[in-house]
C-alpha angles and dihedrals in degrees: 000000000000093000085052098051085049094054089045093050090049095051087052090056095046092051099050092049090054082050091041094234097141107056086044111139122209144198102286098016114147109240135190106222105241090210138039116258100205097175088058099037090251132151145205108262089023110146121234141164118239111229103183135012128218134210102357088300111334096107139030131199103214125192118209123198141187126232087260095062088253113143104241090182151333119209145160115241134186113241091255088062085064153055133172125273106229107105107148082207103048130093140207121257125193113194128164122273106246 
């Protein structure tokens, strides 16, 4: 029985990624920024919220924030700007805003 729920789950996973599913991102996900945003001060691996999503998926309008709550920016990106941010071995970084 064990064995079989593995293969389903497999399967599941399989199938999602084909989908792309997995790698969905939502209204209020956390996301890591994929490319450095000089004019902003923004950096590759920065953390922000995303606020609104465009075209099913092909933009994304991200919200960055310092420590203190201040908005930093808030930009629309295309989805290849952008990944999610749920790495289970990842780890947050604060660093000063130049």
């Amino acid at each position: 029985m064990f064995w079989m729920e593995l293969q389903l789950q497999g399967l599941l996973q399989l199938t999602l990624k084909k989908l792309n599913f997995d790698n969905m991102i939502n209204e209020l996900d956390t996301i890591a920024l994929k490319v450095d945003l000089p004019e902003h001060h923004l950096k590759t691996g920065d953390i922000g919220t995303v606020v609104l999503i465009y075209n099913n998926g092909e933009a994304f309008e991200v919200e960055f924030v310092a420590a203190d709550g201040n908005t930093v920016a808030l930009k629309t990106l295309k989805a290849d700007m952008i990944r999610p941010a749920i790495g289970s071995k990842e780890i947050l970084h604060l660093r000063e805003i130049e």
